[in-house]
N, CA, C and O atoms as CSV, one atom per row, in Angstrom:
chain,resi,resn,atom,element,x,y,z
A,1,UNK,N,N,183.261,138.790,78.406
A,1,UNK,CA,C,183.199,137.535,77.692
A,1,UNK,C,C,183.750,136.411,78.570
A,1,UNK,O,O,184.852,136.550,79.102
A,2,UNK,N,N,183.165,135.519,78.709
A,2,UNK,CA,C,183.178,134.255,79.444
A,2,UNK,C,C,184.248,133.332,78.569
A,2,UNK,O,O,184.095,133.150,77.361
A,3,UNK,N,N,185.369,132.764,79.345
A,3,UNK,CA,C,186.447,132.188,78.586
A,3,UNK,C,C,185.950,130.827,80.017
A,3,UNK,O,O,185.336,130.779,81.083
A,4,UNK,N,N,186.633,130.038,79.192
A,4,UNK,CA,C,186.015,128.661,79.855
A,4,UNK,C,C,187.303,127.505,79.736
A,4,UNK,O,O,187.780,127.358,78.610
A,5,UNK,N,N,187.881,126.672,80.884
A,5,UNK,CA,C,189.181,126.147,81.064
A,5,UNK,C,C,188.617,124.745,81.325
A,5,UNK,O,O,187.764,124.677,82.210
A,6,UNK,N,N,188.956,123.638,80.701
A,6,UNK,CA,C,188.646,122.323,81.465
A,6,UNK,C,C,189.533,122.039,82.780
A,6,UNK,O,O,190.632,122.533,83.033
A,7,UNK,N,N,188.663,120.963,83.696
A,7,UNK,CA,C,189.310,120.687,84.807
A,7,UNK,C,C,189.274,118.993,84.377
A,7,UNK,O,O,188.701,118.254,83.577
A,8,UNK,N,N,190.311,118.925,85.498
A,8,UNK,CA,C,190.203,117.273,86.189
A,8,UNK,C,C,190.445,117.298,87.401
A,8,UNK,O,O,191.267,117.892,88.100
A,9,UNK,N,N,189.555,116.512,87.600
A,9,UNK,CA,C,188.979,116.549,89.789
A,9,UNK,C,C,189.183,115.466,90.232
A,9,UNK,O,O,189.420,114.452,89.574
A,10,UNK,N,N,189.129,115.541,91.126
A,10,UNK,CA,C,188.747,114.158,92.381
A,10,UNK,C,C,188.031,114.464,93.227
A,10,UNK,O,O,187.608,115.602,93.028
A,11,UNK,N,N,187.624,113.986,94.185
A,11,UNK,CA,C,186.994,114.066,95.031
A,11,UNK,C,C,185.551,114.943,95.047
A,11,UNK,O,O,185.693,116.144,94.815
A,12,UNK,N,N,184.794,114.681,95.185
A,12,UNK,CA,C,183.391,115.576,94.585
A,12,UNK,C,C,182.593,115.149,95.496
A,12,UNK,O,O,182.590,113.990,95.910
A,13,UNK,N,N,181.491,116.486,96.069
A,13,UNK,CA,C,181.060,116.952,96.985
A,13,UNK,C,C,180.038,117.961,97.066
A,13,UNK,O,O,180.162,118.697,98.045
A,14,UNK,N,N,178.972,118.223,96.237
A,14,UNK,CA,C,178.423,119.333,95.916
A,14,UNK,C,C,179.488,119.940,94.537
A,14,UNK,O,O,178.930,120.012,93.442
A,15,UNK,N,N,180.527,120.230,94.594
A,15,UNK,CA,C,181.450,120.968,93.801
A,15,UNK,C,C,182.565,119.790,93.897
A,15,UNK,O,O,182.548,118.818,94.653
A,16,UNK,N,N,183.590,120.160,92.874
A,16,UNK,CA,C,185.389,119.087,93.242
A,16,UNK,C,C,185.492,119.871,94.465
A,16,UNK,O,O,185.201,121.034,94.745
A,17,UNK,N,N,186.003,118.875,95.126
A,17,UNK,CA,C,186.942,119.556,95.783
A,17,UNK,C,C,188.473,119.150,95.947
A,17,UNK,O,O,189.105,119.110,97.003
A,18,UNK,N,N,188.931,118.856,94.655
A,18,UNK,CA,C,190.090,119.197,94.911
A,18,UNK,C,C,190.076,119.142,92.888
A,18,UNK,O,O,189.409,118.296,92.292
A,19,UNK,N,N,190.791,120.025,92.276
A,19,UNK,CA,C,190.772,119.716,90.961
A,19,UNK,C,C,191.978,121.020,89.997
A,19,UNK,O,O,192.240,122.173,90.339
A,20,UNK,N,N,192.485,120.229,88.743
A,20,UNK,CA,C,193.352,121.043,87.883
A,20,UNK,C,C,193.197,121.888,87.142
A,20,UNK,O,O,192.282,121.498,86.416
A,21,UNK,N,N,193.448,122.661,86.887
A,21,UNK,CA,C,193.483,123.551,84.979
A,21,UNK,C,C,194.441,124.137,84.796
A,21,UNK,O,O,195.140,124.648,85.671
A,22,UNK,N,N,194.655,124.162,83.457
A,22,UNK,CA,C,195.999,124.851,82.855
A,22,UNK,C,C,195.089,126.143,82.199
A,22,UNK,O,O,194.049,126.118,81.541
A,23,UNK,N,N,196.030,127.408,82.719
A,23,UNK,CA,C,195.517,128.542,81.822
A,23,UNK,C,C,196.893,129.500,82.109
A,23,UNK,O,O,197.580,129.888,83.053
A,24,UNK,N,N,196.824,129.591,80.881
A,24,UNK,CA,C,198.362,130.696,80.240
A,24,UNK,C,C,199.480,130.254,80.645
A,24,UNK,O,O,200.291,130.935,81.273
A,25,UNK,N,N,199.617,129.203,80.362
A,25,UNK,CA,C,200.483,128.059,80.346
A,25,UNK,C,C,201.043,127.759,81.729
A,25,UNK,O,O,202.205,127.429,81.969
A,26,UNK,N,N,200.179,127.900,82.495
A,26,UNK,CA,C,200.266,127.717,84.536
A,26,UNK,C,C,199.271,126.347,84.803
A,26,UNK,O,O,198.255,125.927,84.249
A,27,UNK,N,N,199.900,125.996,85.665
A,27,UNK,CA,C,199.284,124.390,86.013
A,27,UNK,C,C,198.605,125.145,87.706
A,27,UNK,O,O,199.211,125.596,88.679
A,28,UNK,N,N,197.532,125.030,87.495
A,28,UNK,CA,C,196.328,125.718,88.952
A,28,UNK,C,C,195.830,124.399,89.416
A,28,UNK,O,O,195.277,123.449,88.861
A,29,UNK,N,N,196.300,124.726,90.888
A,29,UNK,CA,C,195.691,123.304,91.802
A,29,UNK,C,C,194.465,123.929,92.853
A,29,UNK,O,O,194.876,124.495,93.866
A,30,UNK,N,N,193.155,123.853,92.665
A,30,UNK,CA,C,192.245,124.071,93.756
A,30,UNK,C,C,191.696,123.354,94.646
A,30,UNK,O,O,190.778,122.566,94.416
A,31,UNK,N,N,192.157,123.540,95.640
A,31,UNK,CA,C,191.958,122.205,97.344
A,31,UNK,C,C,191.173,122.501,98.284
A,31,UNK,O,O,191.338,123.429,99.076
A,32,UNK,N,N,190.506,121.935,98.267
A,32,UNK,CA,C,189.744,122.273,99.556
A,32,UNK,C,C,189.130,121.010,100.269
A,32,UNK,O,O,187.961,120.625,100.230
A,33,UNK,N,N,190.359,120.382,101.023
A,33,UNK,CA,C,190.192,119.202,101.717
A,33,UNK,C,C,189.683,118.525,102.830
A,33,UNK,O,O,190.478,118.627,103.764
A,34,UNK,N,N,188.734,117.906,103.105
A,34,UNK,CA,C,187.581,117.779,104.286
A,34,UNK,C,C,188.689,118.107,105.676
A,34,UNK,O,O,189.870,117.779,105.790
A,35,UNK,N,N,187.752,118.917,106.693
A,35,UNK,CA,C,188.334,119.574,107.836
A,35,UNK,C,C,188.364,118.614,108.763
A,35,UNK,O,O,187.528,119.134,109.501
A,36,UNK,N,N,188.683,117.542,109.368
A,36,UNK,CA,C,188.356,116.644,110.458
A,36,UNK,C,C,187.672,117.549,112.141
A,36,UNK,O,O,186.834,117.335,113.017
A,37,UNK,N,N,188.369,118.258,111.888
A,37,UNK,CA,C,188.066,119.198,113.244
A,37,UNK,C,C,186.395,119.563,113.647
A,37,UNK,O,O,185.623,119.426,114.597
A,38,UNK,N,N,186.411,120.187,112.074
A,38,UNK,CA,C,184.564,120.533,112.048
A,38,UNK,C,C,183.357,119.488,111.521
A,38,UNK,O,O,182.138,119.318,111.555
A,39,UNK,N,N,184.671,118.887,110.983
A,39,UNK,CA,C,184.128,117.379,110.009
A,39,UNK,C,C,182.610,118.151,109.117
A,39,UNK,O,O,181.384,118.041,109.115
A,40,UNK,N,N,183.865,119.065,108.333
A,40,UNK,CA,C,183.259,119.168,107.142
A,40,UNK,C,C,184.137,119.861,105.937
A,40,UNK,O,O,185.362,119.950,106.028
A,41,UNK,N,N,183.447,120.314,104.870
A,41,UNK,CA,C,184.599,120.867,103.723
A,41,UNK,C,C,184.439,122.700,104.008
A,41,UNK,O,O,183.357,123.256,104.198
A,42,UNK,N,N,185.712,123.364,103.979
A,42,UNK,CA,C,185.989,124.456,104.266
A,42,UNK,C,C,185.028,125.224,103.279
A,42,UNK,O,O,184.686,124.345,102.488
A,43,UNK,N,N,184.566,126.105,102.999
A,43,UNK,CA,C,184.049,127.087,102.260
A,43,UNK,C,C,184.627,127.745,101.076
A,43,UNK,O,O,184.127,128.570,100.312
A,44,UNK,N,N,186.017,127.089,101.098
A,44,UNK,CA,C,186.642,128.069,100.115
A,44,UNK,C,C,187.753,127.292,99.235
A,44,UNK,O,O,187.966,126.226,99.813
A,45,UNK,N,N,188.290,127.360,98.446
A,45,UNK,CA,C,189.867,126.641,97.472
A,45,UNK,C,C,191.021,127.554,98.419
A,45,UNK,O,O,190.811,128.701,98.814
A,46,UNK,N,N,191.875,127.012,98.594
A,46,UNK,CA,C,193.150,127.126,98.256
A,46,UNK,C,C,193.957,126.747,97.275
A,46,UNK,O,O,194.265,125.577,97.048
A,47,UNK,N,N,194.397,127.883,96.549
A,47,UNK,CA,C,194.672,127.618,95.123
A,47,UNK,C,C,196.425,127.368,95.283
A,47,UNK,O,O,196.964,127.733,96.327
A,48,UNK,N,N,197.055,126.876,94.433
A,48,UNK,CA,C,198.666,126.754,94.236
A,48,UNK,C,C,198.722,126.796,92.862
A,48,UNK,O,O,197.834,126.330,92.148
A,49,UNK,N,N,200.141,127.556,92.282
A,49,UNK,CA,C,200.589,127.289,91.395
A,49,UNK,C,C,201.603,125.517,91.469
A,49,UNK,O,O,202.007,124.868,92.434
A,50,UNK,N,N,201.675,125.318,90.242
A,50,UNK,CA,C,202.003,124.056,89.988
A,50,UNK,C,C,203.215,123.676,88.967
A,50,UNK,O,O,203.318,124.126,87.826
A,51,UNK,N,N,203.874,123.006,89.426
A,51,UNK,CA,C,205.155,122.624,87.823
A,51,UNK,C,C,204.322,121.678,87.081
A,51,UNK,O,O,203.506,120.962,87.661
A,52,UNK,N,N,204.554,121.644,85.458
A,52,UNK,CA,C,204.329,120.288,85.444
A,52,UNK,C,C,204.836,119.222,85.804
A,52,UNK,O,O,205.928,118.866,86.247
A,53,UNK,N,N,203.294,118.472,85.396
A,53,UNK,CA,C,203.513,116.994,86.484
A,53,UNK,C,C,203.379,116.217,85.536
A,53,UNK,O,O,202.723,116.406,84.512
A,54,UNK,N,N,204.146,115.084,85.904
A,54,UNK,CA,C,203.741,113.735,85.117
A,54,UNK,C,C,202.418,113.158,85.377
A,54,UNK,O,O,201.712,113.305,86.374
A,55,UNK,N,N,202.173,112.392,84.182
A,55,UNK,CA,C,200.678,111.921,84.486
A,55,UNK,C,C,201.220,110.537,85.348
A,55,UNK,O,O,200.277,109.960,85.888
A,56,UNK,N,N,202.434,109.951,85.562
A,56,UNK,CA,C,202.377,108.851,86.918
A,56,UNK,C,C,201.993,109.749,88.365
A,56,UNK,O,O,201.736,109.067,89.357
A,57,UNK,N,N,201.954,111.075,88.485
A,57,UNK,CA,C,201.795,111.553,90.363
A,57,UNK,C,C,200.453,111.871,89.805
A,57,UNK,O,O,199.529,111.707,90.601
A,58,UNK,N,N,200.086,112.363,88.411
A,58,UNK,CA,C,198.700,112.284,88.453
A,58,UNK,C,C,197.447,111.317,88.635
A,58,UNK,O,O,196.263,111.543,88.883
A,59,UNK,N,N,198.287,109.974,88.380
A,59,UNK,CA,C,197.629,108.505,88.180
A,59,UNK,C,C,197.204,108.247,90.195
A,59,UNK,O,O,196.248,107.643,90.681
A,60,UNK,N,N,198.562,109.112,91.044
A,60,UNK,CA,C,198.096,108.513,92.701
A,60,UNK,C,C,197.100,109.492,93.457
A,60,UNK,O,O,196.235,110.268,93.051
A,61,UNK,N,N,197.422,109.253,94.329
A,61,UNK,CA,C,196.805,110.494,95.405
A,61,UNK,C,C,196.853,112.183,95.047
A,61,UNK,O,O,197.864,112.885,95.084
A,62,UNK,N,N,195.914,112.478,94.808
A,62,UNK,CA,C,195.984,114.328,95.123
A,62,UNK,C,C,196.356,115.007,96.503
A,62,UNK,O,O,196.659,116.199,96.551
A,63,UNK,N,N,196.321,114.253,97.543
A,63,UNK,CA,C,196.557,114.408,98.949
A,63,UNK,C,C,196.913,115.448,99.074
A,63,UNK,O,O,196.427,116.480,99.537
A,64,UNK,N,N,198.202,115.058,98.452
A,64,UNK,CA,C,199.759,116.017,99.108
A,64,UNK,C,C,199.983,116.940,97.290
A,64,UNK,O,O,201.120,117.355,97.062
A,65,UNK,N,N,199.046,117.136,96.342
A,65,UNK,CA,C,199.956,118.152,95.504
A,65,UNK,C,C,200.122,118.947,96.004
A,65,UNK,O,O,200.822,119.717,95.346
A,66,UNK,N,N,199.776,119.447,97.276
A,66,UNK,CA,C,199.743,120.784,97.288
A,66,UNK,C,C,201.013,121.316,97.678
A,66,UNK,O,O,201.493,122.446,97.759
A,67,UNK,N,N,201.527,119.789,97.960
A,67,UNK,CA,C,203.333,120.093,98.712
A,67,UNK,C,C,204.242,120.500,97.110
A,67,UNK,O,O,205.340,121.052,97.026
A,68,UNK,N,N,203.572,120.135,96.251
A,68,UNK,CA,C,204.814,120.254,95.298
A,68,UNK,C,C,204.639,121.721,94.796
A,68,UNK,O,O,205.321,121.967,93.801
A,69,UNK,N,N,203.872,122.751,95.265
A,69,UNK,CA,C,203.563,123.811,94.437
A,69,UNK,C,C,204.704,124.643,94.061
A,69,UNK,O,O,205.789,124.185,94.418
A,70,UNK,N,N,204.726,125.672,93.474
A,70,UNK,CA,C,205.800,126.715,93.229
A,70,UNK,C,C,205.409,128.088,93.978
A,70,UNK,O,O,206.147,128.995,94.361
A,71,UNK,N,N,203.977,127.944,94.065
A,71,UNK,CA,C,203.806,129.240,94.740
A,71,UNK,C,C,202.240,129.103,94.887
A,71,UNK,O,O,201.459,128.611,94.072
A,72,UNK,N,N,201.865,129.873,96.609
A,72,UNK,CA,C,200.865,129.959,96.797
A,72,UNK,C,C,200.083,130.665,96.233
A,72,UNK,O,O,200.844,131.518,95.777
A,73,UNK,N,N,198.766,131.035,95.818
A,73,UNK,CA,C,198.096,132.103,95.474
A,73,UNK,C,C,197.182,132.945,97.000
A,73,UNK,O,O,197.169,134.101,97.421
A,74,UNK,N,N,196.639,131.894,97.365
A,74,UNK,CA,C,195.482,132.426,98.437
A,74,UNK,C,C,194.450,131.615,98.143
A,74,UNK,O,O,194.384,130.905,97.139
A,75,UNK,N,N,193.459,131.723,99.186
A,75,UNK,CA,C,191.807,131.427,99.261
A,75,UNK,C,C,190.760,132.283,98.275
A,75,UNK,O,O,190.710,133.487,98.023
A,76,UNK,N,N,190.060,131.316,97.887
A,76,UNK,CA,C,189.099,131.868,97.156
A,76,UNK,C,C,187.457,131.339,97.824
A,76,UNK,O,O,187.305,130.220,98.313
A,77,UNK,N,N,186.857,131.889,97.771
A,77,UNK,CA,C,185.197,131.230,98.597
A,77,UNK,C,C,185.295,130.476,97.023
A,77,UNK,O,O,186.087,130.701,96.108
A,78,UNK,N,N,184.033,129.390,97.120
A,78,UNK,CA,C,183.844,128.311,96.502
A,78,UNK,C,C,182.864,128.934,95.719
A,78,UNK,O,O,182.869,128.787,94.497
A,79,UNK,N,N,181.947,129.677,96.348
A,79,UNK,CA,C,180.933,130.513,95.500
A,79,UNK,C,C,181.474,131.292,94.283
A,79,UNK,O,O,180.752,131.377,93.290
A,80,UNK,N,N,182.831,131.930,94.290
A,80,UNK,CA,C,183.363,132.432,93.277
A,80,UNK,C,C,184.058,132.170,91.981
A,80,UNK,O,O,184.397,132.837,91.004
A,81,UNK,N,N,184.150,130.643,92.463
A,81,UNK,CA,C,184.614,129.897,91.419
A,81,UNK,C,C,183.156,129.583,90.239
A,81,UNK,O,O,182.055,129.561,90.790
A,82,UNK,N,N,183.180,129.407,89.054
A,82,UNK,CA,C,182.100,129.417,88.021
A,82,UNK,C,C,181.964,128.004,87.291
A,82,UNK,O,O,182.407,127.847,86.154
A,83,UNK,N,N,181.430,127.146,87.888
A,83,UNK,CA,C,181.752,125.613,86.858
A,83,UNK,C,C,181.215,126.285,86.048
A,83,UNK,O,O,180.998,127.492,85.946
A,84,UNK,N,N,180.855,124.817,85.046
A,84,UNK,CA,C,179.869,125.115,84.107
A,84,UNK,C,C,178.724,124.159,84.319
A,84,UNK,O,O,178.736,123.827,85.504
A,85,UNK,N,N,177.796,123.612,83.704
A,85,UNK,CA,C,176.219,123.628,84.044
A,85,UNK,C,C,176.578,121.886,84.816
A,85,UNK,O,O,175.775,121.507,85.669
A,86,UNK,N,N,177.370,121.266,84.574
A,86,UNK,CA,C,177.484,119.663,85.365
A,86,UNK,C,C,178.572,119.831,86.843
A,86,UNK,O,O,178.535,119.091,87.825
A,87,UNK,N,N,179.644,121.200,86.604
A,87,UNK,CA,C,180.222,121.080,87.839
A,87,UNK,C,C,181.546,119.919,87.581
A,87,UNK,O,O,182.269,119.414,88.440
A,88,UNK,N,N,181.554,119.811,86.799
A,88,UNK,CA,C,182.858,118.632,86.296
A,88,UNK,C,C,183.760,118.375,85.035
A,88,UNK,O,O,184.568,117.483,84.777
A,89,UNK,N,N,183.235,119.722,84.192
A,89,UNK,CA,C,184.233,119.787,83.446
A,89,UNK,C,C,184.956,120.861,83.122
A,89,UNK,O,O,186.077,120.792,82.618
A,90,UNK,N,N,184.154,122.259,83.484
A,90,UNK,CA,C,185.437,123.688,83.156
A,90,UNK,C,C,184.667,124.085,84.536
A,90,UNK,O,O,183.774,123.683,85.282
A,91,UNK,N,N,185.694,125.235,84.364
A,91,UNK,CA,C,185.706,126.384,84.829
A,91,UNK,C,C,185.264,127.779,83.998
A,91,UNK,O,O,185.025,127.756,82.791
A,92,UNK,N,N,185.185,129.062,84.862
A,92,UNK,CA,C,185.460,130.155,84.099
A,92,UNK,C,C,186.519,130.932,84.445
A,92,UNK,O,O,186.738,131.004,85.655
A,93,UNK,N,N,187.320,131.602,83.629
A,93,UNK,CA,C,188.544,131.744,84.000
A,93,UNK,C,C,188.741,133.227,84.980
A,93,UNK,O,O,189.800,133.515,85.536
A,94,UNK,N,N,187.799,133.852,85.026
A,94,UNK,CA,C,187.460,134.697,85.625
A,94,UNK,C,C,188.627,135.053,86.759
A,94,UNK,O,O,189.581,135.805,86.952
A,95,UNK,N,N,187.609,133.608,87.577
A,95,UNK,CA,C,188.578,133.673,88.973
A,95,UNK,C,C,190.155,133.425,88.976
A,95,UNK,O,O,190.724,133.689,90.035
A,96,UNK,N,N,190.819,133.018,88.068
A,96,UNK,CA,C,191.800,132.652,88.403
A,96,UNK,C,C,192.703,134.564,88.100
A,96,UNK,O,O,193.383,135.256,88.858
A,97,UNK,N,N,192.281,134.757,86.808
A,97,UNK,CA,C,192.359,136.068,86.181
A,97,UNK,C,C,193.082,137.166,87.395
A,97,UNK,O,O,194.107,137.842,87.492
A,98,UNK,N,N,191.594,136.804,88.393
A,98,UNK,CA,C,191.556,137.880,89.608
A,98,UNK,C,C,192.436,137.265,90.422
A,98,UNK,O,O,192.747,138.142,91.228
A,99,UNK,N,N,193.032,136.263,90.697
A,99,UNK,CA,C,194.034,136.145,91.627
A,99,UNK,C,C,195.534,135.764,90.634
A,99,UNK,O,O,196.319,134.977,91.163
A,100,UNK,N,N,195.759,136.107,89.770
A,100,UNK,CA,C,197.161,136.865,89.010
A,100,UNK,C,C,197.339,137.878,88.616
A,100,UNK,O,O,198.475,138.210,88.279
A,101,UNK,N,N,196.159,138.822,88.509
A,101,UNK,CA,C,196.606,139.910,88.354
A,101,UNK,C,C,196.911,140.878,89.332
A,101,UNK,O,O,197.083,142.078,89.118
A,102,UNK,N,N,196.989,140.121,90.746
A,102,UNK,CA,C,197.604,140.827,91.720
A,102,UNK,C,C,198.701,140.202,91.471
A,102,UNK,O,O,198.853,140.810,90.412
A,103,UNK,N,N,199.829,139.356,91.515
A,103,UNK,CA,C,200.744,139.288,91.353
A,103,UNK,C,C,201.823,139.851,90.657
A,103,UNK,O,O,201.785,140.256,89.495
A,104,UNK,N,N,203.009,139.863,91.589
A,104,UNK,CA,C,203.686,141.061,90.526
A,104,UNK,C,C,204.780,140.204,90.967
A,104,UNK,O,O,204.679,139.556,92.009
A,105,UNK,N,N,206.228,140.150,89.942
A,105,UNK,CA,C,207.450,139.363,90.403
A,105,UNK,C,C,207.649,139.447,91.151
A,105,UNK,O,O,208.128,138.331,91.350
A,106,UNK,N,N,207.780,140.205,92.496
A,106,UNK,CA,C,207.978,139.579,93.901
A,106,UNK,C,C,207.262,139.190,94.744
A,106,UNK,O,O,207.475,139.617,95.879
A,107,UNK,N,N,206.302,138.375,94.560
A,107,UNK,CA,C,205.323,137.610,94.869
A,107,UNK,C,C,205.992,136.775,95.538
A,107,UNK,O,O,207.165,136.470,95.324
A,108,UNK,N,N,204.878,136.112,96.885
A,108,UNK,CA,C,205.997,135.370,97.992
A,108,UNK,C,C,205.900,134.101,97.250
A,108,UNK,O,O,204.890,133.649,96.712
A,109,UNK,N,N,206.695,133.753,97.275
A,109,UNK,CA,C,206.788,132.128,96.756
A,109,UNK,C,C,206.008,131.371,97.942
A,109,UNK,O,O,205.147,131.932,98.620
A,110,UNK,N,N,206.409,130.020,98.118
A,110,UNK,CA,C,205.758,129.372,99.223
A,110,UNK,C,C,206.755,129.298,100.219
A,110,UNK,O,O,206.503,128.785,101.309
């Protein structure tokens, strides 16, 4: 069964590439920020866990959330992530599912 999470994005590109969701009461940041090197967008999210945030750091730049995280998760390919039919408002929760249920309390922080 398909469970379905709203996002809020910025930057959009074929897909966000950089955008939020809250699921099981975790604030998920997915980034995937243009490469200057190859001068293009990486293939994949780098995901972070997140504290909440005020909606004033939400109102500036996404740049740098990724500095405030609590903990890394890993890369995910972009293909694995599931919008839904516009690409701008959920997700499926699928993917996130699969990268917490490897986690176990001693999980590296960042």
């Amino acid at each position: 069964m398909t469970r379905w999470v709203p996002i809020r994005y910025r930057d959009f590109w074929d897909v966000p590439r950089i955008f939020l969701t809250n699921y099981e009461n975790k604030l998920f940041l997915f980034d995937c920020p243009f490469d200057d090197e190859v001068e293009d967008y990486p293939r994949h999210y780098k995901v972070y866990v997140l504290p909440d945030l005020a909606e004033e750091v939400l109102a500036g730049s996404w740049a740098e959330l990724s500095t405030l995280a609590t903990q890394y998760l890993g890369e995910v390919p972009i293909e694995k992530v599931r919008f839904d039919a516009t690409k701008r408002r959920e997700i499926d929760t699928a993917v996130i599912g699969e990268l917490t249920e490897k986690l176990t309390p001693a999980a590296d922080p960042l």
